[in-house]
N, C-alpha and C positions, 0 to 999 in steps of 0.2 A: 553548929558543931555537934551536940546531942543529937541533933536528930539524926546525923551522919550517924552515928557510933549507933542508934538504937535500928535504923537499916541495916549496917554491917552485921548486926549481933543477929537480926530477925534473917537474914540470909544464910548465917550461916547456922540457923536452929533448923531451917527449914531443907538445908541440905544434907543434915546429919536425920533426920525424920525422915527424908525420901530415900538414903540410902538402906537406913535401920528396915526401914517396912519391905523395900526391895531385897534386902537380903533374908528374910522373914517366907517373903515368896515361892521361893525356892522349897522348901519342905512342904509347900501345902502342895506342888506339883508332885510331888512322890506322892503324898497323902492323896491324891484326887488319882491319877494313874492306878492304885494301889483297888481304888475303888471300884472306880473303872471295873478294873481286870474282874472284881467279884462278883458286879451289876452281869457281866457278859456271862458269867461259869453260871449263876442264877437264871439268867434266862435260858440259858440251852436245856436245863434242867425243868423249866417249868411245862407244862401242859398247854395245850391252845385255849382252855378257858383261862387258865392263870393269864397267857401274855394278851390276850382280850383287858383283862383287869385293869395289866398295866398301862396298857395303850389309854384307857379312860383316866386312869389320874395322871397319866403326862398330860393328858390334855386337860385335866384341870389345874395342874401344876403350870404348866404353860400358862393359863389364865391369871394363877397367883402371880406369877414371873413378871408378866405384861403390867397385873396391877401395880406393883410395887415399882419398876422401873418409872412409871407415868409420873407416879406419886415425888419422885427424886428428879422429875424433868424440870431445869430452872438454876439458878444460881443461888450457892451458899455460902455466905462469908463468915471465916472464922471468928468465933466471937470475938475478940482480942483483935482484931483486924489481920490483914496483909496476907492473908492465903484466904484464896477462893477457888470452889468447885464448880463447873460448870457443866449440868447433867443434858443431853439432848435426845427429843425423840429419837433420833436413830444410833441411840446407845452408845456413840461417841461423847465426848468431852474434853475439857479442858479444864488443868491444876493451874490455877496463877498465884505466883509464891511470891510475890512483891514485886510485879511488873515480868517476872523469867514465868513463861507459860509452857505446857508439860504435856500431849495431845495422848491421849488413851481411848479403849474401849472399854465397855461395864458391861455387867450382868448384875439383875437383885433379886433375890428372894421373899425379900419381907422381914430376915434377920442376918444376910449374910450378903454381902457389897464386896464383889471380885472385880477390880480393877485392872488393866493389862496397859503398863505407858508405853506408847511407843520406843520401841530399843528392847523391851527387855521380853525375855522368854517366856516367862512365869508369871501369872496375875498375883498380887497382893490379894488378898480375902479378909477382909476385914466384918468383925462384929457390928450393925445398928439399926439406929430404932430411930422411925418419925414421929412427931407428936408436934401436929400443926404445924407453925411454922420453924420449928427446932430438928434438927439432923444432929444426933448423937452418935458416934464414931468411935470404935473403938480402937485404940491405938495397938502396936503390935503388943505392949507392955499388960495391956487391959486397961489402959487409963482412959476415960471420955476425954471426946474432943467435941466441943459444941459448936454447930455452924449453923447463922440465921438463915433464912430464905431472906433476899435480896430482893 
């Protein structure tokens, strides 16, 4: 009987967290769009050595991009149990929140993890940071959220 009540309780924490960060989403889409629009007014203004420039650190940013993704490929289970992440070479994935599984795409940076679940419009952008085998996660709130590697 506990253990029943302590699954109902972890379901429905884990449904009020996917909707908080989901709704959360939505303003980093203005926020990024916003960007966007400046990154483009920026380049029509720069000169053919400037967009030369640019073009070498996208392509080193590309490389950071790539490393960081690798480094998140694998399975992480919340410390506390019952939600796990699962990162894949081809930058899909899968949220499993106590057996209900959740199918998204990612992108990483190195300190920013944009998540996109299938259904919704707007990726989540979340804060974190690796160190061996810890994935630290920032919630929408700023609070960590610790996940082992599996």
């Amino acid at each position: 009987m506990k253990k029943s009540i302590c699954i109902i309780i972890a379901l429905i924490c884990a449904s009020v967290l996917v909707l908080s960060l989901t709704s959360c989403g939505e303003t980093t889409e203005k926020k990024e769009t916003a960007s966007v629009s400046e990154t483009v007014s920026e380049k029509a203004e720069s000169s053919e050595t400037k967009a030369e420039s640019t073009a070498s650190s996208k392509s080193d940013s590309s490389k950071a991009e790539a490393s960081a993704d690798n480094k998140l490929v694998g399975s992480w289970e919340y410390e506390s149990g019952g939600f796990t992440y699962t990162f894949n070479d081809d930058k899909t994935g899968v949220y499993d929140v106590a057996g209900q599984k959740m199918n998204f795409t990612y992108e990483a940076d190195g300190s920013t993890l944009s998540i996109l679940y299938d259904g919704n419009t707007a990726p989540m952008e979340l804060e974190y940071e690796l160190s061996g085998d810890t994935l630290n996660v920032k919630d929408s709130t700023g609070s960590d959220t610790i996940y082992k590697r599996k």
